[in-house]
N, C-alpha and C positions, 0 to 999 in steps of 0.2 A: 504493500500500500504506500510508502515510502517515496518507492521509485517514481509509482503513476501520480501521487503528489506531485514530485519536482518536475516532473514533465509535464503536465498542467499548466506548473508556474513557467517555466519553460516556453510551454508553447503562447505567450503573450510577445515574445520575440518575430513570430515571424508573422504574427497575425497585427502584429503593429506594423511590420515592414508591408502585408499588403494593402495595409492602409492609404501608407505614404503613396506607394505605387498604384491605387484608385483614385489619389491625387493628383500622379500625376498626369496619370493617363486618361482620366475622366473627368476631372474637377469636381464642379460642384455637383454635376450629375451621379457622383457614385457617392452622393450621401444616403441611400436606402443601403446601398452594401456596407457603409462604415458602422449604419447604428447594428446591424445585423453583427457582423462582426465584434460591436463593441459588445453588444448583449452577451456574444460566447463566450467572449472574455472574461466579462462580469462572472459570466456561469463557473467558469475553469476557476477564474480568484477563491468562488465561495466554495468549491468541491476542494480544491486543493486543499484549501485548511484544516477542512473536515475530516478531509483522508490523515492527514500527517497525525491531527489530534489524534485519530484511531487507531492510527501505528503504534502510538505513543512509543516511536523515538526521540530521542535528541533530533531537534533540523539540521542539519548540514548546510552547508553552504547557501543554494540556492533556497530553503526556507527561512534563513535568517536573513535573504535580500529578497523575499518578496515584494517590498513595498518598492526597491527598486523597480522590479520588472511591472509593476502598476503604475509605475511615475514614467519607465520605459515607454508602456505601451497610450500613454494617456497625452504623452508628447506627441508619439506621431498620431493621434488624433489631433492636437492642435496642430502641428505641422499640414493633415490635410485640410483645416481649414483656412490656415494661411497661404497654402499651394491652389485653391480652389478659389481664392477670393470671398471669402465667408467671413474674416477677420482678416483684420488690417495686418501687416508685417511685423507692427510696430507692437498691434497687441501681444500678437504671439511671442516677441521675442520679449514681452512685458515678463506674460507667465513664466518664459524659459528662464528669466531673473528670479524670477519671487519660488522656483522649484528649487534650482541651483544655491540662492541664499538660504531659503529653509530647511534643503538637506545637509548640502555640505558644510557654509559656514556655521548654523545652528544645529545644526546636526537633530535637526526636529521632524520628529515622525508627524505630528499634529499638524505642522506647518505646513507639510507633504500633502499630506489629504486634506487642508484646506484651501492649496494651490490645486491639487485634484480635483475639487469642486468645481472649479469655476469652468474646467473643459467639460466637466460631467452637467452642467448646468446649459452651457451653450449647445452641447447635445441633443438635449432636451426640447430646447425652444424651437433649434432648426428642425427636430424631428416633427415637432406640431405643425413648424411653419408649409415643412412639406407634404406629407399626408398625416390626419386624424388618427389614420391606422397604426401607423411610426408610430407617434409619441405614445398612442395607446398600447404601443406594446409593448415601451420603456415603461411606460407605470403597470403595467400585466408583471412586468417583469419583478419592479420593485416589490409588488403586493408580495408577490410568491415567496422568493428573496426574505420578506421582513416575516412570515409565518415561517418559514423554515428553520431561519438563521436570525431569531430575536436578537441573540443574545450578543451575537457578532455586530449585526447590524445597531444595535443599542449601542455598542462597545466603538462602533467607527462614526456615529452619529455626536460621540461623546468627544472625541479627539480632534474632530474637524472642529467642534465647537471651541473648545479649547484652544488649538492654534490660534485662532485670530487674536486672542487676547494678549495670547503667549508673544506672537509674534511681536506684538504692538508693544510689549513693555521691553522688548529685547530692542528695538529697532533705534534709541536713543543711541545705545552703547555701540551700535554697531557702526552707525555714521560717525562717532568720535573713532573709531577704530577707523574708518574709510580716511578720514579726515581731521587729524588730531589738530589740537589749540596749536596755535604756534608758540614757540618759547620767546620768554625775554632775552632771551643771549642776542 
């Protein structure tokens, strides 16, 4: 059980990469395949965890950088809607700031899935925007999701919440760190 875990998390690797490449060989027209795809992804995130808890091994590798391969595959969904004209360049490479400062310099899981949100969010709206059906299937999808997986889905509900706060009281220290006072010498 293990194994088909990290291959799960695994497989957000190349289902991101056909993202990009429905970007950029479709545009905005292959937004029905992204959300499609993102849904599987979604699926493979909440099965994977399930399976590892049930192993009950230690994670290796690839289960202790889950939230990478989520942050992974959640870029090239921004990336296709900055390749497709959906968002601006300027947004996208907004979010790829506010991922890259919340993971690496704050080394913040909460900050991660609350920069997650906002791809997961834009998702959502363009799936409304494009068919009733799309977005109805992202929320078919959550409903299901939130009965199966309370306790997870409670638990990542809690953390995106928390980032933003988190973030907001780290964010003084970290522009003095960008840009310190100057000295009197």
């Amino acid at each position: 059980m293990s194994l088909l875990a990290d291959l799960l998390t695994l497989s957000r690797v190349p289902m991101g990469l056909a993202v990009v490449y429905a970007g950029m060989s479709a545009g905005s027209a292959a937004l029905p395949q992204v959300i499609w795809l993102s849904l599987l992804a979604w699926t493979a995130d909440s099965v994977d965890g399930h399976l590892k808890r049930a192993s009950r091994k230690p994670p290796g590798w690839v289960g202790r950088n889950d939230l990478t391969f989520d942050v992974f595959f959640n870029a090239c969904v921004a990336f296709f809607f900055a390749l497709s004209g959906i968002v601006s360049a300027w947004l996208f490479s907004a979010w790829v700031g506010a991922v890259g400062l919340a993971r690496l310099k704050l080394r913040s899981r909460s900050g991660a899935i609350a920069a997650n949100a906002l791809v997961v969010l834009t998702l959502v709206v363009k799936a409304f925007e494009q068919a009733l059906a799309l977005g109805g299937a992202i929320i078919g999808w959550a409903v299901v999701a939130l009965a199966l997986g309370r306790k997870q889905f409670v638990r990542r509900l809690r953390l995106f919440a928390l980032g933003i706060p988190a973030l907001a009281r780290r964010w003084p220290a970290l522009r003095e760190q960008a840009d310190p006072p100057a000295s009197d010498e």
